[in-house]
PASEBA-1860 file (N, C-alpha, C; in nm, 3 decimals):
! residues 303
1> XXXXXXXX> 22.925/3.197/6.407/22.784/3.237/6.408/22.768/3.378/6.466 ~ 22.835/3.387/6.607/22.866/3.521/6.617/22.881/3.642/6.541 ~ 22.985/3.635/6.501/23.038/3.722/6.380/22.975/3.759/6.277 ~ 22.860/3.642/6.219/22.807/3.669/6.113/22.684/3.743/6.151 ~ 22.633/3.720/6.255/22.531/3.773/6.295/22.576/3.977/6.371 ~ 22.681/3.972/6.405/22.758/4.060/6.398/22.733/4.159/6.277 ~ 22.790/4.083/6.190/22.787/4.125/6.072/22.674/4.194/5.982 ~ 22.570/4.093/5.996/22.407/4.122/5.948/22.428/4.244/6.022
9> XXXXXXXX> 22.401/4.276/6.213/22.344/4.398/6.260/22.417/4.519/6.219 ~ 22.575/4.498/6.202/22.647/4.619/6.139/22.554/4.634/5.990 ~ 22.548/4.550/5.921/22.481/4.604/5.738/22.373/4.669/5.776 ~ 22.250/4.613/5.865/22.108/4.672/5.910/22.146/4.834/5.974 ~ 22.242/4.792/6.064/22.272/4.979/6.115/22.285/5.059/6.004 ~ 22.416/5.043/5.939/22.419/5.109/5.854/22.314/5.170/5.754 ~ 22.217/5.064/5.722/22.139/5.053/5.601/22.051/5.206/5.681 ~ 22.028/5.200/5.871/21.969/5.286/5.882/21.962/5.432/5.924
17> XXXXXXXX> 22.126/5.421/5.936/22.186/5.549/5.942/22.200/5.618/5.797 ~ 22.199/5.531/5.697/22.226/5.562/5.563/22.095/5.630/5.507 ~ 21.959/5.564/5.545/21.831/5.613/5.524/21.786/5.781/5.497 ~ 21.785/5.824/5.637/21.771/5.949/5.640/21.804/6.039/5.567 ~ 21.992/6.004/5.528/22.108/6.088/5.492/22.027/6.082/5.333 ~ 21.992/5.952/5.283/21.967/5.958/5.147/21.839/6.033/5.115 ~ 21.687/6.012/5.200/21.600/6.090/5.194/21.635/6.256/5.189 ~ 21.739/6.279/5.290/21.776/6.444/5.306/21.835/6.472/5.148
25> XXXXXXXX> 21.898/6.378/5.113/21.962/6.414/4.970/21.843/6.417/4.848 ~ 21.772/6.339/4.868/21.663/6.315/4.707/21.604/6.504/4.761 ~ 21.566/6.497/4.890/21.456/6.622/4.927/21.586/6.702/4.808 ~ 21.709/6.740/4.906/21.764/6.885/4.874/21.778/6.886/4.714 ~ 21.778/6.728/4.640/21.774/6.756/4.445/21.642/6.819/4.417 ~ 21.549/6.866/4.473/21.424/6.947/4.436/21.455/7.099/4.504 ~ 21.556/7.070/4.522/21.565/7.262/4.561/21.437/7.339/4.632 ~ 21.442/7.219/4.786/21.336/7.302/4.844/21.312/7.463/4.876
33> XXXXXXXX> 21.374/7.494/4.926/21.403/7.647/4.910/21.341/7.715/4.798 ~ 21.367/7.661/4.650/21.297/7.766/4.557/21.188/7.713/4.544 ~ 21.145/7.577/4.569/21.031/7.491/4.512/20.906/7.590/4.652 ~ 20.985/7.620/4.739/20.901/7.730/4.873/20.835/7.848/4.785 ~ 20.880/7.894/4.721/20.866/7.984/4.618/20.757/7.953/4.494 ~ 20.804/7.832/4.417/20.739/7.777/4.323/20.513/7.797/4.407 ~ 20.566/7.754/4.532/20.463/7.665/4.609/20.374/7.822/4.658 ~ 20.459/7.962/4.672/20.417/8.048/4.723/20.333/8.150/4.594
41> XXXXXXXX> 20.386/8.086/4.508/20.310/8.174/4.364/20.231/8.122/4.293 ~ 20.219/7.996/4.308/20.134/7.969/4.229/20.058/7.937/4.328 ~ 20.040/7.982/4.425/19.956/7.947/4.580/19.851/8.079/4.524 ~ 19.932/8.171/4.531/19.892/8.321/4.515/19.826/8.328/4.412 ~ 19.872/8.310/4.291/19.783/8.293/4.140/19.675/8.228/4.117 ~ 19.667/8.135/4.193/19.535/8.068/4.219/19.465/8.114/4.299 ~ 19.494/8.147/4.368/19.346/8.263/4.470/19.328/8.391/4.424 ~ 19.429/8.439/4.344/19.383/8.573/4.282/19.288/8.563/4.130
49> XXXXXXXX> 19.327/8.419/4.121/19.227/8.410/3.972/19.086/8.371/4.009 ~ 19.087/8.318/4.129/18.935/8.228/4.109/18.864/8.357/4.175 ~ 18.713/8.305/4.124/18.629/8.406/4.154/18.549/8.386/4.289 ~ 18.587/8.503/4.373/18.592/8.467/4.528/18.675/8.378/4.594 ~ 18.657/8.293/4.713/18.727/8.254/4.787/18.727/8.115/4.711 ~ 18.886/8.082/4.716/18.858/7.926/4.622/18.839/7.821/4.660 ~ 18.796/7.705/4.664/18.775/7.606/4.716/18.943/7.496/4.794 ~ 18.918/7.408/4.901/19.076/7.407/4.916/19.150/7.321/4.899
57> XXXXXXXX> 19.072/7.209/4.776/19.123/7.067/4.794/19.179/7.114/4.629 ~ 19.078/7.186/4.529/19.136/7.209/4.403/19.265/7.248/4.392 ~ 19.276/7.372/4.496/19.413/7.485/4.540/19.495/7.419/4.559 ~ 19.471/7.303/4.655/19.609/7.192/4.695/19.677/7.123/4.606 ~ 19.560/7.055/4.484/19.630/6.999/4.382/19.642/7.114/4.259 ~ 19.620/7.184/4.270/19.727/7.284/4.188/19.855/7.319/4.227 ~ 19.852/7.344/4.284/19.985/7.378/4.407/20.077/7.285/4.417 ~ 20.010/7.131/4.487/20.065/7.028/4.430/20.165/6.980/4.334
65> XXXXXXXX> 20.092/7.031/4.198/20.098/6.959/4.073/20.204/7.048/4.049 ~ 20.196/7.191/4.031/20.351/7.275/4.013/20.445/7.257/4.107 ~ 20.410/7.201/4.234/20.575/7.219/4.300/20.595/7.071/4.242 ~ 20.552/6.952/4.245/20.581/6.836/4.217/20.652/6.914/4.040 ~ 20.644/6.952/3.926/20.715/6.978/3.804/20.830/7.032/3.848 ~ 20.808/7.146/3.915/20.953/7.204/3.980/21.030/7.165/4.023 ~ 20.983/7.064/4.095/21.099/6.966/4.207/21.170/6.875/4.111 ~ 21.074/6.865/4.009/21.155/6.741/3.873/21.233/6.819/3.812
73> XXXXXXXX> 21.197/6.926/3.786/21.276/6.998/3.671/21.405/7.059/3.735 ~ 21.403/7.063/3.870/21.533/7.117/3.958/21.598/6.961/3.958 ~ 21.538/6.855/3.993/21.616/6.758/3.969/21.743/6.728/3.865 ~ 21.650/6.744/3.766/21.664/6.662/3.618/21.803/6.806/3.584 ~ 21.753/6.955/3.645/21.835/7.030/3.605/21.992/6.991/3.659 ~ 21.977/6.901/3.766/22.130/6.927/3.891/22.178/6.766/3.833 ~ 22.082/6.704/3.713/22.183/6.571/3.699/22.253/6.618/3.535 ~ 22.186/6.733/3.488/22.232/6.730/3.349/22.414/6.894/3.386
81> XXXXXXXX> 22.378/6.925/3.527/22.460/7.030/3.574/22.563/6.973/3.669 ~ 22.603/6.846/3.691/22.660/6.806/3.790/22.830/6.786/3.763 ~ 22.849/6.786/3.646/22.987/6.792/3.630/23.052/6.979/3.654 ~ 22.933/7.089/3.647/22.969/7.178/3.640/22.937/7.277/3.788 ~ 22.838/7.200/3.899/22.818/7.243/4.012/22.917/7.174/4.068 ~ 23.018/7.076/4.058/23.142/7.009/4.111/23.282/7.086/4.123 ~ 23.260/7.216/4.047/23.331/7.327/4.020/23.326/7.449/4.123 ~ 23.205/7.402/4.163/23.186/7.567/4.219/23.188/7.560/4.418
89> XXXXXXXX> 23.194/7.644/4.452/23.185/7.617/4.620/23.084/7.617/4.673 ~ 22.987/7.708/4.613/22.828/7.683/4.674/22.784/7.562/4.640 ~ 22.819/7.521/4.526/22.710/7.424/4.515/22.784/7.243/4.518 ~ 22.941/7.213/4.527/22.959/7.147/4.518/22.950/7.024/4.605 ~ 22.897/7.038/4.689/22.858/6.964/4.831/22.713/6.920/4.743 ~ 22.646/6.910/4.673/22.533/6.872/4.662/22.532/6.733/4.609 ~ 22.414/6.648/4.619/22.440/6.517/4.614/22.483/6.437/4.504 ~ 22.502/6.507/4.386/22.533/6.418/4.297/22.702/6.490/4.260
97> XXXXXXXX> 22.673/6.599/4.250/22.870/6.597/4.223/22.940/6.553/4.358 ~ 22.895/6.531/4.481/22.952/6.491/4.588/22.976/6.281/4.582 ~ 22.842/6.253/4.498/22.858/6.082/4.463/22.771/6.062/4.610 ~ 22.672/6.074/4.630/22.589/6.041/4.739/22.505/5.981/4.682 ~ 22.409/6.042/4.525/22.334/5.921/4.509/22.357/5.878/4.393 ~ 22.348/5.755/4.279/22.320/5.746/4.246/22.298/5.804/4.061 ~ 22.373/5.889/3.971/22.290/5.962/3.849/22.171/5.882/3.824 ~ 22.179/5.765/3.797/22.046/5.685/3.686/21.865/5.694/3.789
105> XXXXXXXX> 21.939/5.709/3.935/21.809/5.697/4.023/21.740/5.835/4.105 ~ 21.871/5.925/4.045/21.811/6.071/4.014/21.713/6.105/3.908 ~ 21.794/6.082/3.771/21.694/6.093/3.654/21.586/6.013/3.715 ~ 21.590/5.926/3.695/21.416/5.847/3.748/21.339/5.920/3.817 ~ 21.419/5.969/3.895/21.327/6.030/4.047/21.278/6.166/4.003 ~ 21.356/6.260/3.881/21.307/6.362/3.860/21.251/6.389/3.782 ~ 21.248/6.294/3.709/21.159/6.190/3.567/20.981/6.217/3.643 ~ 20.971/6.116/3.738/20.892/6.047/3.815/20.808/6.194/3.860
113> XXXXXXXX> 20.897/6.264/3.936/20.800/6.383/3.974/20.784/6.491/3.899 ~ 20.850/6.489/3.779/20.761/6.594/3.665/20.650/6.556/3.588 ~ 20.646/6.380/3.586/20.533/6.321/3.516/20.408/6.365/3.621 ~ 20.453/6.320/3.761/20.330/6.310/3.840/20.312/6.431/3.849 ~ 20.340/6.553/3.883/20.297/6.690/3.855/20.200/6.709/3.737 ~ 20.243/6.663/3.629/20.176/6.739/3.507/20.050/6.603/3.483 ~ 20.066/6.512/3.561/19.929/6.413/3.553/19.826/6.497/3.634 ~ 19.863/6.558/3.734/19.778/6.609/3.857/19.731/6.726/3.814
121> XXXXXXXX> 19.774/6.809/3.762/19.765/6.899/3.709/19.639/6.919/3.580 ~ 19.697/6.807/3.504/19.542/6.748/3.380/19.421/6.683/3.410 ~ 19.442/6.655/3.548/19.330/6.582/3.594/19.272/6.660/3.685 ~ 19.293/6.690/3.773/19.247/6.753/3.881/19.248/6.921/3.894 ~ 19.317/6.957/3.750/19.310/7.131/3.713/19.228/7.144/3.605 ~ 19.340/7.176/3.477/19.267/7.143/3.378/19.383/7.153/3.238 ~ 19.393/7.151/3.134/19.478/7.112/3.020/19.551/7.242/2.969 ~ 19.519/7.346/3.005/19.577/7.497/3.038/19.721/7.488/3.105
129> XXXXXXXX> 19.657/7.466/3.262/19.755/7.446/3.351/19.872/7.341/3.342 ~ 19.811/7.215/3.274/19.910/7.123/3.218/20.028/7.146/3.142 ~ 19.956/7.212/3.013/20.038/7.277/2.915/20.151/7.394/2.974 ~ 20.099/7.455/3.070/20.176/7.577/3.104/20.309/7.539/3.200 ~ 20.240/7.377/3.265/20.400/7.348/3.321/20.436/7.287/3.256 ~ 20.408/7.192/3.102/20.523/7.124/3.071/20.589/7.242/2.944 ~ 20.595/7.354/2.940/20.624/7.458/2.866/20.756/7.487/2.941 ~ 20.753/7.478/3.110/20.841/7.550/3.229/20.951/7.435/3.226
137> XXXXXXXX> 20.914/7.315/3.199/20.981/7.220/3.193/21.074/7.175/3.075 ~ 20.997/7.221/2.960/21.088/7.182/2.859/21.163/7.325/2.845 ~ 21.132/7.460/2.881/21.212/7.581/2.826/21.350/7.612/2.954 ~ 21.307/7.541/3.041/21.403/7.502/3.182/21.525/7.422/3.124 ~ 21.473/7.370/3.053/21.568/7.184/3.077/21.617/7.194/2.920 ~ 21.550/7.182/2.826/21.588/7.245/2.673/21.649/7.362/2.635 ~ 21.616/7.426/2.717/21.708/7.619/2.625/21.788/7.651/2.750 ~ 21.739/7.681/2.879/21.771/7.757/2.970/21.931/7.689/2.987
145> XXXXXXXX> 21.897/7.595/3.053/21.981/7.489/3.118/22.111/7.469/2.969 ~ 22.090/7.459/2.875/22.246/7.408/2.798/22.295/7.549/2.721 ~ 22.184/7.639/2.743/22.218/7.805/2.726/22.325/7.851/2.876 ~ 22.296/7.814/2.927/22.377/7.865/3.039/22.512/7.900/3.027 ~ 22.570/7.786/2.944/22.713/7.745/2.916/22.752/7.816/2.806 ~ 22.672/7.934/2.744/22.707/7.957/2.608/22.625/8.155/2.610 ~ 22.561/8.154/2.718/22.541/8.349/2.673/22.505/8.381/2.819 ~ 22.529/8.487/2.816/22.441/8.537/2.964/22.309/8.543/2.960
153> XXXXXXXX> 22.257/8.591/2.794/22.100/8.568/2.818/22.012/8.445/2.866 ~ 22.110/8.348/2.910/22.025/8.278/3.019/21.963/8.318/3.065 ~ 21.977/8.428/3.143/21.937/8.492/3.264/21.803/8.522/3.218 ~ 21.773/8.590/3.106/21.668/8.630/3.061/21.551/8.484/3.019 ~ 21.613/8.423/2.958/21.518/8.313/2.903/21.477/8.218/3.058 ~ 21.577/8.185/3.139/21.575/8.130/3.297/21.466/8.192/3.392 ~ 21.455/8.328/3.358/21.329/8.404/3.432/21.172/8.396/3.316 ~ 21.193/8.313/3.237/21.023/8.277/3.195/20.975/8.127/3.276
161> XXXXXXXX> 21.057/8.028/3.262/20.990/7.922/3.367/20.975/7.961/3.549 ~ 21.125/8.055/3.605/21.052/8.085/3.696/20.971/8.182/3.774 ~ 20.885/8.264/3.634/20.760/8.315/3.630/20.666/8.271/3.619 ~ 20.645/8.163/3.548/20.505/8.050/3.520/20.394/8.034/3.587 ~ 20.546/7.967/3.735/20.416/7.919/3.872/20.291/7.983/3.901 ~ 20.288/8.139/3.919/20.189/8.238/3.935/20.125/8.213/3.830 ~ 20.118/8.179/3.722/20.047/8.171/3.598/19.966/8.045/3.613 ~ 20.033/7.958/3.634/20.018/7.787/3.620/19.893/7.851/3.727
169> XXXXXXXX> 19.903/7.877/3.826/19.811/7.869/3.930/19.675/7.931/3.905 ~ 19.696/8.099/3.826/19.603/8.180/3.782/19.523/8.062/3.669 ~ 19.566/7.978/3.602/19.514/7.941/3.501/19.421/7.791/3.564 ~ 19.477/7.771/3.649/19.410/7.638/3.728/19.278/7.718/3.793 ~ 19.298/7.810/3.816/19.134/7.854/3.890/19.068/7.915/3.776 ~ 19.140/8.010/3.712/19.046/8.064/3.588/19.015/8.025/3.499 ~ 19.082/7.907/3.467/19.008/7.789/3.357/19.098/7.853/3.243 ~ 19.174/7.990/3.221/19.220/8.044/3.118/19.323/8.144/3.130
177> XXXXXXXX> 19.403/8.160/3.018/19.488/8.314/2.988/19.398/8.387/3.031 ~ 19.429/8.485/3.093/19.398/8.613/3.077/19.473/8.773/3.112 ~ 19.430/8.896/3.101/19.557/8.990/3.174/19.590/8.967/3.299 ~ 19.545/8.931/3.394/19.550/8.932/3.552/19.646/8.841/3.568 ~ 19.606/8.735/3.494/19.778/8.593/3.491/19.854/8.673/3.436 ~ 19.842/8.694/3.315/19.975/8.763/3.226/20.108/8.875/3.316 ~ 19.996/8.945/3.413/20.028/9.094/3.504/20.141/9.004/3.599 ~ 20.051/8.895/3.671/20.142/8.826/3.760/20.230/8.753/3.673
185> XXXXXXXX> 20.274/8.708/3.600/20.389/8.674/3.518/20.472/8.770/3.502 ~ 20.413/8.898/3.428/20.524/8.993/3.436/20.613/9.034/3.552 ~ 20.513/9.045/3.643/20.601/9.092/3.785/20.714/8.999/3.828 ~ 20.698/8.883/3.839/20.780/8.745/3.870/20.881/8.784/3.775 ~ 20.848/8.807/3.657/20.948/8.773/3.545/21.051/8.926/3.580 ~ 21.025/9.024/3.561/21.107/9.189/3.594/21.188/9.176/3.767 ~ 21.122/9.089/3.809/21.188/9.075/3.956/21.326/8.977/3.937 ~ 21.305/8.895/3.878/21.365/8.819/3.907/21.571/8.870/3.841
193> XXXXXXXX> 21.499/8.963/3.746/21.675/9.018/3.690/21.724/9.051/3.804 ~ 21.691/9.198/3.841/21.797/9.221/3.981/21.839/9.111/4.093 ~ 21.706/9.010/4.095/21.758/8.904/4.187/21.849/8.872/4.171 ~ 21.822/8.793/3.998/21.959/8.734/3.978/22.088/8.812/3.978 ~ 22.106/8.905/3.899/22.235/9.029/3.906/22.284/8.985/4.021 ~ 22.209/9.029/4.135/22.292/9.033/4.272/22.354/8.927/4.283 ~ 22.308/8.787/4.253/22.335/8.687/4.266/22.492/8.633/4.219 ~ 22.440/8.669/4.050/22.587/8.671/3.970/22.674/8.754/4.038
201> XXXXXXXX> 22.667/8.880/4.051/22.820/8.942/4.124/22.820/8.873/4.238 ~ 22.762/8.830/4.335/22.826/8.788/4.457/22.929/8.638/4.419 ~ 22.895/8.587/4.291/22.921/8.424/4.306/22.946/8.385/4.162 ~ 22.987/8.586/4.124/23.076/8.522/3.965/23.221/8.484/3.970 ~ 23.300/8.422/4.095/23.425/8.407/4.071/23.377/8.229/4.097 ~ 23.278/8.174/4.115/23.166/8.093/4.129/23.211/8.010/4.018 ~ 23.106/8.096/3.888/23.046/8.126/3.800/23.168/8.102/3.667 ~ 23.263/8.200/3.698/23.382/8.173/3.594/23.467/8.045/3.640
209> XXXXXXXX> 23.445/8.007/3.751/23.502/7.810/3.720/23.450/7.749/3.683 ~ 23.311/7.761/3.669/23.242/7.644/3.634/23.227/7.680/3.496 ~ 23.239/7.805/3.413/23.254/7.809/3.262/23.123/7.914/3.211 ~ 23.077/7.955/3.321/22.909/7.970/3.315/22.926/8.126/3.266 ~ 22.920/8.167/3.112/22.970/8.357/3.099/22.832/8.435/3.141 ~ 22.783/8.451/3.294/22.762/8.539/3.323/22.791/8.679/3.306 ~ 22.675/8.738/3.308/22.767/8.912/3.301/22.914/8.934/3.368 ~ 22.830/8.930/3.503/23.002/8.946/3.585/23.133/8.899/3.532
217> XXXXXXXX> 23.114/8.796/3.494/23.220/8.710/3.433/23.284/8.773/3.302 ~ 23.197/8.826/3.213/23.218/8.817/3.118/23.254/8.951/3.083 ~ 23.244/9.066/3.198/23.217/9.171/3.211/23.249/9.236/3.354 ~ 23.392/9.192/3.415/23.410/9.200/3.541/23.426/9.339/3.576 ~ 23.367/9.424/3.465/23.345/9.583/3.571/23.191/9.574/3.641 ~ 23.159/9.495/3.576/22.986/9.519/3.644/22.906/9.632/3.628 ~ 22.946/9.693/3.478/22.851/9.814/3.422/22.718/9.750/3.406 ~ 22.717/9.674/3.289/22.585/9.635/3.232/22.562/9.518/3.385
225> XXXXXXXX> 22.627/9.455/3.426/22.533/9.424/3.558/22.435/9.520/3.626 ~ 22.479/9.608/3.660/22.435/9.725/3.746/22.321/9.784/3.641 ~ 22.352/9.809/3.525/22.255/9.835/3.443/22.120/9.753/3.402 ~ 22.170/9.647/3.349/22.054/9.521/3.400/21.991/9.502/3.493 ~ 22.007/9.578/3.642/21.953/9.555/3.769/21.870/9.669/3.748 ~ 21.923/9.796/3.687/21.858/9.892/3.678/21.726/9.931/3.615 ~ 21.743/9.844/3.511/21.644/9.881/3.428/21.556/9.731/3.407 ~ 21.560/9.724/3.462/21.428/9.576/3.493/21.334/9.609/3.621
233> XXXXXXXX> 21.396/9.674/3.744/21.350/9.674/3.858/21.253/9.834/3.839 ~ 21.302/9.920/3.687/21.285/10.020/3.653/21.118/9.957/3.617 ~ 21.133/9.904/3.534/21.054/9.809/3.456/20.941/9.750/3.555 ~ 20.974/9.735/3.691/20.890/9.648/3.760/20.800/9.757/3.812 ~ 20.823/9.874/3.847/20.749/9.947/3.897/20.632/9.979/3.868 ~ 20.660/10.005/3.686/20.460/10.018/3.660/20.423/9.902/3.622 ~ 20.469/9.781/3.600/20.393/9.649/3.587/20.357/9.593/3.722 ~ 20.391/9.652/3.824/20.366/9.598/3.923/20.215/9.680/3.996
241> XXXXXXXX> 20.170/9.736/3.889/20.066/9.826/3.926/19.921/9.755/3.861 ~ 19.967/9.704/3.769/19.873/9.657/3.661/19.769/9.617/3.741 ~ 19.787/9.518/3.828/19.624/9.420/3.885/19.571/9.509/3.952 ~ 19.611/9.638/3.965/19.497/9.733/4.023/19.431/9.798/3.897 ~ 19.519/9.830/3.785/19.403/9.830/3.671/19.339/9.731/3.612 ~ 19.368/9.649/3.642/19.243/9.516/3.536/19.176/9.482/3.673 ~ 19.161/9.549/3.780/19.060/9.558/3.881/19.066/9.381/3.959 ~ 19.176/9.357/3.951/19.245/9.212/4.070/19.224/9.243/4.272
249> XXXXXXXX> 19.288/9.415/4.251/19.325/9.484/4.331/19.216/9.596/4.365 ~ 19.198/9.610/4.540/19.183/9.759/4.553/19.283/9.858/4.579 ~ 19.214/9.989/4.637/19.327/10.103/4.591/19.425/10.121/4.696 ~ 19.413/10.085/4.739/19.509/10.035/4.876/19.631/9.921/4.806 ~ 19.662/9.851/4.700/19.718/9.822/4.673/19.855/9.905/4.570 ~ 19.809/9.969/4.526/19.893/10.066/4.425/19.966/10.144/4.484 ~ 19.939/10.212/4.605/20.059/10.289/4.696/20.114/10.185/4.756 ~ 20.095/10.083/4.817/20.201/9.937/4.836/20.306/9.969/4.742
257> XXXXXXXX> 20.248/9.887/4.614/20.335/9.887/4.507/20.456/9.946/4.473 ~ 20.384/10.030/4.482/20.509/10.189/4.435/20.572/10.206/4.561 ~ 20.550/10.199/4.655/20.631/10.213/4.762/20.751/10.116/4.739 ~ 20.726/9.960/4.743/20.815/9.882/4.739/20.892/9.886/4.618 ~ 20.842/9.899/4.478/20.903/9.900/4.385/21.015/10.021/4.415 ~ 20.988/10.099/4.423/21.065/10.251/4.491/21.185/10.212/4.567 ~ 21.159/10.118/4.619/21.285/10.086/4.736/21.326/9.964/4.656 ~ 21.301/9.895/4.604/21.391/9.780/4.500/21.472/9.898/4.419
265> XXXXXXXX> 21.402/9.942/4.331/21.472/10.073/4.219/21.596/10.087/4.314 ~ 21.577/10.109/4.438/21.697/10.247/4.474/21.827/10.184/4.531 ~ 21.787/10.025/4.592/21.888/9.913/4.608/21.952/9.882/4.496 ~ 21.891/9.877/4.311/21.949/9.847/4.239/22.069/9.938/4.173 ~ 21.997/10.067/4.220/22.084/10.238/4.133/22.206/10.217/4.239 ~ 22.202/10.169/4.373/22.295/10.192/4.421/22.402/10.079/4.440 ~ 22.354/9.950/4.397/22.402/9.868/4.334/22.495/9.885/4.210 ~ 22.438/9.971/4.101/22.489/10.020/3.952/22.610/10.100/4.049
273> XXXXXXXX> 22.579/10.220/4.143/22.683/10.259/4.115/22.800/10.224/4.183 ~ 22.786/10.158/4.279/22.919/10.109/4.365/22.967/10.004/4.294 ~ 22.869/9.911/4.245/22.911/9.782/4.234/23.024/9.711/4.346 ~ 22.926/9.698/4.470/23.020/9.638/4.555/22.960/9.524/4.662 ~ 23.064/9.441/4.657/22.917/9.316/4.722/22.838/9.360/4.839 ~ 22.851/9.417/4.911/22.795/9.462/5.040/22.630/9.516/4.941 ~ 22.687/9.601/4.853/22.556/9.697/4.754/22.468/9.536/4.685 ~ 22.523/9.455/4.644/22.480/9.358/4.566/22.393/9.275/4.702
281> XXXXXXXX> 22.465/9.244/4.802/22.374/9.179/4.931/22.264/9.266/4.940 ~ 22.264/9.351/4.972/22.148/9.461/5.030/22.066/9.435/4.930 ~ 22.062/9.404/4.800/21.966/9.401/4.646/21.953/9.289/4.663 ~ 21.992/9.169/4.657/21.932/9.050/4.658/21.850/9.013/4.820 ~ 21.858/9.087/4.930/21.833/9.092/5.044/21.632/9.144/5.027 ~ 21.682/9.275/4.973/21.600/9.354/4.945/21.446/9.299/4.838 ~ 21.529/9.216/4.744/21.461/9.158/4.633/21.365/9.020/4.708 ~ 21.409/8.989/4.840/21.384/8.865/4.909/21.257/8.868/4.969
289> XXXXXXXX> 21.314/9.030/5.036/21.144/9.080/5.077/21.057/9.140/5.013 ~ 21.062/9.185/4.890/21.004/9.240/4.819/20.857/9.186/4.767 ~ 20.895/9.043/4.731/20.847/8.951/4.678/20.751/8.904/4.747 ~ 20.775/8.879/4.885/20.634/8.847/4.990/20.566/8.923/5.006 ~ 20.631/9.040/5.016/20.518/9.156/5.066/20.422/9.224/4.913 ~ 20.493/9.208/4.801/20.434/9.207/4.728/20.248/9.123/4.657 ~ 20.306/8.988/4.708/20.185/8.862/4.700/20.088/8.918/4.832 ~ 20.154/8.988/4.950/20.043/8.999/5.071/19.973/9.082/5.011
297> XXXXXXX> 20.030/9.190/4.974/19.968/9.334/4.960/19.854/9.292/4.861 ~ 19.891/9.211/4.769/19.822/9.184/4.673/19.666/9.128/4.650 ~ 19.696/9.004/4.773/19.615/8.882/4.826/19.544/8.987/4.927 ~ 19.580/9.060/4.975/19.500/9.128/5.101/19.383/9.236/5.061 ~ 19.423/9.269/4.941/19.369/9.388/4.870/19.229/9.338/4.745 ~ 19.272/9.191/4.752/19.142/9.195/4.641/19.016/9.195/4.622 ~ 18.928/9.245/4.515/18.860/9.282/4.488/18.748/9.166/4.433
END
């Protein structure tokens, strides 16, 4: 009787030491970290679209409703990627190529929170915003995701879902498309190359185990890397001006702009020309802050 009862309190311990470890695992399959991001732009897009100060229960379930798609679609992305993040060193510790949880109760789970996103989203936004995340979801999970394995222009098609959020959000307050969403899409979308670049050279020896022909990889001088960094961040400078012409912004925002864009540009040229990871840290470093101070300047300035 002993023993068995023994026994029961060892299964119950366990069951509750095991708890936590598994909650910490479902959290980290939503890629909190970027879903911080997801949550910070379309935070932003929604107060820059609505007219005046927005109300704060709508904002929440907008906000809501896109990080809940994101968190599915990062899910659903790491169960259809798990034989190939099992390859790599950054990422192979993560819970499903490690066998921590479960595949069938992942899919469910990332199933589960892209439905409930895009329910919240149709109900409590409006059929705009709906549409615009299950667009992020299927061009994520359909093109991006089994493109990966087959061109570098991933990279390119991978930076339209995670441009959206700002959109998804602009469109939940403004009821609609318009340039001011479109402006904040662009910016998200031109930022995000050099991000990535830096990314790929630091973690294309990554990248070529797991099969993934990144530039770097595919292209281990890192010309057209460096060039790709170049001329996107080139690119970001006057799109990043725009919401002061379609009048989002006051004029206090446009010397921001150009200031920061100015100093992304010059992390990327010097990126192109060394091509050396220390140059590639400083650009993805650079690209980190760019991005906040960009949404402040933005949010602080409007009109």
């Amino acid at each position: 009787m002993k023993d068995a009862r023994a026994g029961v309190a060892a299964v119950r311990l366990a069951a509750v030491e095991r708890t936590p470890n598994a909650l910490a695992d479902y959290l980290a399959l939503t890629k909190p970290r970027l879903n911080f991001l997801v949550v910070a732009t379309s935070a932003a897009g929604y107060y820059l679209g609505a007219a005046g100060t927005p109300a704060v229960l709508p904002m929440a379930h907008a906000v809501a409703g896109t990080a809940l798609v994101a968190g599915g679609a990062a899910v659903l992305n790491q169960v259809s990627e798990r034989d190939a993040d099992a390859l790599m060193r950054r990422t192979r510790m993560r819970p499903l190529p490690d066998g921590r949880l479960p595949l069938a109760d992942a899919r469910i789970f990332g199933l589960a929170l892209a439905g409930a996103g895009l329910a919240l989203l149709a109900m409590r936004a409006n059929l705009a915003a709906a549409s615009l995340a299950l667009a992020t979801v299927a061009i994520y999970l359909l093109v991006y995701t089994p493109m990966k394995r087959r061109s570098p222009m991933a990279t390119l098609v991978g930076a339209v879902p995670g441009a959206l959020p700002p959109l998804i959000g602009w469109t939940a307050s403004h009821g609609s498309l318009s340039g001011g969403g479109l402006a904040l899409f662009a910016i998200v979308f031109l930022w995000q190359i050099p991000h990535f670049m830096a990314i790929a050279w630091l973690y294309r020896d990554d990248y070529s185990k797991a099969g993934f022909p990144m530039l770097p990889v595919i292209e281990p001088d890192g010309r057209r890397t460096g060039r790709q960094a170049v001329i996107y961040a080139a690119a970001l400078l006057p799109a990043s001006v725009v919401p002061a012409l379609v009048g989002m912004s006051g004029w206090m925002y446009p010397a921001i702009a150009v200031v920061l864009g100015s100093t992304l540009l010059w992390l990327a040229v010097r990126f192109a020309a060394t091509r050396s990871d220390s140059a590639a840290r400083q650009l993805f470093v650079g690209s980190i802050i760019y991005l906040p101070l960009i949404w402040i300047a933005m949010i602080c300035s409007k009109v």
